[in-house]
Biotite code that builds the C-alpha atoms (Angstrom):
import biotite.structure as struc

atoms = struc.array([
    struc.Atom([11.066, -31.705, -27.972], chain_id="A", res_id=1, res_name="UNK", atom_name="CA", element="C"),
    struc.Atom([14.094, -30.757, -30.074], chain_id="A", res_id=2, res_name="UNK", atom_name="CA", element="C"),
    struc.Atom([17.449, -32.658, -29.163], chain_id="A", res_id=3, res_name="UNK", atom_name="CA", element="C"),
    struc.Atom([19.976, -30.165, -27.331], chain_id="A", res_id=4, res_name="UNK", atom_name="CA", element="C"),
    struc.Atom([22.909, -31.397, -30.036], chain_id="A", res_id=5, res_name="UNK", atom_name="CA", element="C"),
    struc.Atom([20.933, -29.472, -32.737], chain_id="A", res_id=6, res_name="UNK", atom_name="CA", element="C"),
    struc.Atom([20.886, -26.299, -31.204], chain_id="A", res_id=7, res_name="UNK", atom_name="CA", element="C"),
    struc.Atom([25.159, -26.534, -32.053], chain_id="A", res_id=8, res_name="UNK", atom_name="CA", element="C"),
    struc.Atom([25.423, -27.838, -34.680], chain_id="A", res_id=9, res_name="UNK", atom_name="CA", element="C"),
    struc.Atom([24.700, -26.651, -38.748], chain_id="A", res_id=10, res_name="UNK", atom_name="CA", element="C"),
    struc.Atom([21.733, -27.711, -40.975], chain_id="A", res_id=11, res_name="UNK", atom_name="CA", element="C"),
    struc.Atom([24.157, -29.792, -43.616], chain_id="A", res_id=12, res_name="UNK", atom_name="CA", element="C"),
    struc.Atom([25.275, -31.974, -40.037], chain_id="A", res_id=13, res_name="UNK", atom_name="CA", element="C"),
    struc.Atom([21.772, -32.517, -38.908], chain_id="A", res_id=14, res_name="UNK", atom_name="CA", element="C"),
    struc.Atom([20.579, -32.867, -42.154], chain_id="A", res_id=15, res_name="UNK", atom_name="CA", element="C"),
    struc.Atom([23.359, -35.396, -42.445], chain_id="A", res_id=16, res_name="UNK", atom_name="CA", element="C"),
    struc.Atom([22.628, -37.386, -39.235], chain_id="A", res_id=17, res_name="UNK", atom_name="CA", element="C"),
    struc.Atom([19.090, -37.900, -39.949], chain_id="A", res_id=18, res_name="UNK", atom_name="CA", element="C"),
    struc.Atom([19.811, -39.445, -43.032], chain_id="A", res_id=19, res_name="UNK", atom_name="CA", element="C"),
    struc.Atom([22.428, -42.157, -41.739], chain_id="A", res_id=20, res_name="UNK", atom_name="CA", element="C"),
    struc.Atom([21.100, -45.390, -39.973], chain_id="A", res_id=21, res_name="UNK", atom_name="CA", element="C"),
    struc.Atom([22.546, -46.424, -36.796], chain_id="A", res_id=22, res_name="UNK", atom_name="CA", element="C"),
    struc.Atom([23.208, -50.226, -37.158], chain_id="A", res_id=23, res_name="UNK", atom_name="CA", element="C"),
    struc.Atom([21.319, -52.248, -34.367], chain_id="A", res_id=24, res_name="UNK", atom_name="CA", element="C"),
    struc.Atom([23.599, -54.563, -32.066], chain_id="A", res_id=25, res_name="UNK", atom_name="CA", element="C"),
    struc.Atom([22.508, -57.698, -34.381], chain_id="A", res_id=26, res_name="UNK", atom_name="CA", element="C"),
    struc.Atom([23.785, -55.930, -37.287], chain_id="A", res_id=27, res_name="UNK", atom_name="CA", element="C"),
    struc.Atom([27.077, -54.939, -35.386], chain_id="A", res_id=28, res_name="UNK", atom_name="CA", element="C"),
    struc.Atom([27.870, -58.266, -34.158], chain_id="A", res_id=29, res_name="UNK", atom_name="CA", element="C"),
    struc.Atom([27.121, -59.450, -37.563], chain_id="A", res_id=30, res_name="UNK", atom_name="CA", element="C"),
    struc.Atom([29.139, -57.625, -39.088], chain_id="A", res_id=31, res_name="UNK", atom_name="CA", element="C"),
    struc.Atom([32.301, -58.042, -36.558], chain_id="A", res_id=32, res_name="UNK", atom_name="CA", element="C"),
    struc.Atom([31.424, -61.484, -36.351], chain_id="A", res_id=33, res_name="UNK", atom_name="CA", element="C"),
    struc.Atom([32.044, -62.047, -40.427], chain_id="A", res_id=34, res_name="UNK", atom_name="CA", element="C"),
    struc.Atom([35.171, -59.773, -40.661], chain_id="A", res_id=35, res_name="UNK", atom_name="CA", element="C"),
    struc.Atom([36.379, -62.499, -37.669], chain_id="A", res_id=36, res_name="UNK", atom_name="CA", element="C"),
    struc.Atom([35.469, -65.362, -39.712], chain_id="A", res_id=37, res_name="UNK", atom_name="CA", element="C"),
    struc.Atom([37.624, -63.692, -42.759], chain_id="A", res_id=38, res_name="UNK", atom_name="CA", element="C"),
    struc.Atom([40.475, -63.105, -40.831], chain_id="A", res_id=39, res_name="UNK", atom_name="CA", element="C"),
    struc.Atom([40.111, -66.659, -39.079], chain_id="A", res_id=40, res_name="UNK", atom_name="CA", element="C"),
    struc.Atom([40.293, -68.561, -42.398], chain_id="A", res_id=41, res_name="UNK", atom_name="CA", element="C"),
    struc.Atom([43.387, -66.434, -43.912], chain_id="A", res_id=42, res_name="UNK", atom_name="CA", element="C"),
    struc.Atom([45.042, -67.273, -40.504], chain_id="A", res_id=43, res_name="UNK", atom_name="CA", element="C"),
    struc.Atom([43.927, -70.716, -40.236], chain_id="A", res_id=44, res_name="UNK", atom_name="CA", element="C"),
    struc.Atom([45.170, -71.589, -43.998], chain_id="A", res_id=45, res_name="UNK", atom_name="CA", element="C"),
    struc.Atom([48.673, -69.625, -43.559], chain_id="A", res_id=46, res_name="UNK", atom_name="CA", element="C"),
    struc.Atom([49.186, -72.034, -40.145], chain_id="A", res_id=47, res_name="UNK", atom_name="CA", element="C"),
    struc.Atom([48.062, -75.311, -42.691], chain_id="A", res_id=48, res_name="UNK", atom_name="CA", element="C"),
    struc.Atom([50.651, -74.165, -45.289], chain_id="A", res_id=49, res_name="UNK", atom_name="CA", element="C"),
    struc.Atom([53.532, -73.886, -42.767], chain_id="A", res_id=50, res_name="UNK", atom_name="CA", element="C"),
    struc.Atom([52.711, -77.313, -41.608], chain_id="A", res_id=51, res_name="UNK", atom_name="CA", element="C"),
    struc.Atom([52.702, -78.505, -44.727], chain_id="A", res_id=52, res_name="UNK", atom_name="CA", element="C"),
    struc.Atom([56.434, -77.180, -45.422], chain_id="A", res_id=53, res_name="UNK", atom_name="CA", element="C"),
    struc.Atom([57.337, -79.483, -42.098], chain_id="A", res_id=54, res_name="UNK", atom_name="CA", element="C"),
    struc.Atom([59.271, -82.520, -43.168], chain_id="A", res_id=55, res_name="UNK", atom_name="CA", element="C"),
    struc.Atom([58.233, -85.538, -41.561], chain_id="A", res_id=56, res_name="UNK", atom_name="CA", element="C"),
    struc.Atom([60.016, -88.706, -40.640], chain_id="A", res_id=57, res_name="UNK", atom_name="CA", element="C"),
])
């Protein structure tokens, strides 16, 4: 059974979305879960710094 989408849509786009792989949910939350990580650790040392400027006592 052909999908309905291709009826629409041009040989280059089909051609085109067979050839890309859709990620799995494992790989999505992968991958959002390292870009979180990054931005985590940048935030997390820019906080550290700021305490260090802090005089104390």
């Amino acid at each position: 059974m052909t999908q309905f989408w291709r009826l629409f849509t041009s040989d280059y786009v089909q051609d085109f979305v067979d050839s890309v792989s859709i990620p799995t949910m494992e790989e999505l939350i992968g991958d959002y879960r390292t870009q979180f990580d990054k931005e985590y650790k940048a935030h997390q040392q820019n906080i550290i710094k700021l305490l260090q400027q802090i005089p104390t006592g």
